[in-house]
C-alpha positions in Angstrom: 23.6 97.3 -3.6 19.9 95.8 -4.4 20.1 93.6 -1.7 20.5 96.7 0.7 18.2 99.0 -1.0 15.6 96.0 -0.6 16.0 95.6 3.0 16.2 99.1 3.9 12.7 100.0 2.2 11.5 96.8 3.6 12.5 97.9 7.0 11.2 101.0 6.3 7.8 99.6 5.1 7.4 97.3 7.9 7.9 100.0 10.8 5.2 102.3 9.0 3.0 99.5 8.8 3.6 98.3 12.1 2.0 101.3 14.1 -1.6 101.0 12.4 -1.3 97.3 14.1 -0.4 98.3 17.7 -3.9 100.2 17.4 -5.9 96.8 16.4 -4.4 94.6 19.4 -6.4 96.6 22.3 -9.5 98.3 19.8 -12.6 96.0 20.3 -15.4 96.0 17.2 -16.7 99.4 18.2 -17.0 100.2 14.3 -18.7 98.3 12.5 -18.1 96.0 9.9 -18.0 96.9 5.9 -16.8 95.4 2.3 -13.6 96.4 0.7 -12.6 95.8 -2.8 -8.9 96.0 -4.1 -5.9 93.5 -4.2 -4.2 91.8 -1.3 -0.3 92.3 -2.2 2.6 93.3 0.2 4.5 96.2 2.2 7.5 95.7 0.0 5.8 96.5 -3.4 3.7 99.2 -1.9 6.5 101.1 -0.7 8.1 100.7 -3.7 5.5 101.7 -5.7 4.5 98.8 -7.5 5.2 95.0 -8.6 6.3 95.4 -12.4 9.0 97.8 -10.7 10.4 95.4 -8.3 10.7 92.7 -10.8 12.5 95.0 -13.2 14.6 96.0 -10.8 15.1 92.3 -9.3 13.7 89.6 -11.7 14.2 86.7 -9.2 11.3 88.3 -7.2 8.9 86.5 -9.7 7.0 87.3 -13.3 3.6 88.2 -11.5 1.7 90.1 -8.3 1.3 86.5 -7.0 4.5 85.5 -7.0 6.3 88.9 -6.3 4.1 89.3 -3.1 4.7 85.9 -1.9 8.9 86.5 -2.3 8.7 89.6 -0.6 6.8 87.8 2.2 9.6 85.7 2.7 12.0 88.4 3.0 10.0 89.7 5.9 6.9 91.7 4.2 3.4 91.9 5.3 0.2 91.2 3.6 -0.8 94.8 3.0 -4.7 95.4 1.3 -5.1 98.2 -1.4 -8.5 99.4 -2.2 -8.8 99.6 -5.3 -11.7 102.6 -5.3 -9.3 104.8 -2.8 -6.4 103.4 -3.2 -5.8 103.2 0.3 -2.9 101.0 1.9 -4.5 98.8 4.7 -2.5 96.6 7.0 -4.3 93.0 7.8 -4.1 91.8 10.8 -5.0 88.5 9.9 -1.7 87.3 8.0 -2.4 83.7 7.4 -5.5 84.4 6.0 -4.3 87.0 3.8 -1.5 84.9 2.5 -3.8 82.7 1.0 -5.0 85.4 -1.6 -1.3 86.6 -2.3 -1.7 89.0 -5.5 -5.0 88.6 -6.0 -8.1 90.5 -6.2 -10.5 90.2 -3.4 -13.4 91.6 -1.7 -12.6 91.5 1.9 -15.2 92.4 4.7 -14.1 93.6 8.0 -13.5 96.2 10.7 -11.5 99.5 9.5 -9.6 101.0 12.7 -7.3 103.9 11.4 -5.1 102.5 8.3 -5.3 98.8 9.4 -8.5 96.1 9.2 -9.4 93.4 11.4 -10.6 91.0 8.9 -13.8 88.7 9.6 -14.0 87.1 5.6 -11.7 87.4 2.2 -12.9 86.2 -0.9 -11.4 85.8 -4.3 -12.6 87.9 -7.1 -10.5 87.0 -10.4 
């Protein structure tokens, strides 16, 4: 029953993050460029509201942000940013990049278009 509520909210997660990405593939850098602050972690967690309730709910997921968000990237979850002065849920479009800075806390510069950001630099924080 975990197993399916996992991969239904991770379905879920993935087709509402999704959409914001369709809109970076044809946008050029007509806005400009600014510094974010916040965490890089994934669609999984987000949608579910937070990492120390996944691993409750599923310990094998990992004992920390770091490790949870890399799991859930294996099960098919995107690297997802969350400012952490808005709280705001972006979706990177850089995934490699993002992957490198799994659970941590980073300032990222780049290009906001809607609820997705083209990202030009990330950099650890902590």
């Amino acid at each position: 029953m975990k197993n399916y509520l996992l991969r239904s909210r991770l379905a879920l997660a993935t087709i509402l993050l999704a959409v914001p990405m369709c809109a970076l593939s044809g946008q050029s850098d007509q806005a400009s460029q600014k510094g974010f602050t916040g965490e890089v972690t994934d669609s999984l967690c987000v949608a579910n509201g937070s990492h120390a309730s996944m691993i409750a709910a599923m310990p094998s997921m990992g004992r920390d942000g770091e490790s949870c968000t890399k799991k859930c990237a294996q099960l098919g979850a995107k690297y997802v940013f969350i400012d952490s002065a808005t709280k705001a849920v972006y979706q990177l479009d850089d995934q490699p990049k993002a992957a490198q800075f799994a659970g941590q806390k980073v300032r990222i510069t780049g290009t906001q278009i809607g609820s997705a950001i083209k990202l030009v630099s990330v950099n650890s924080i902590g």
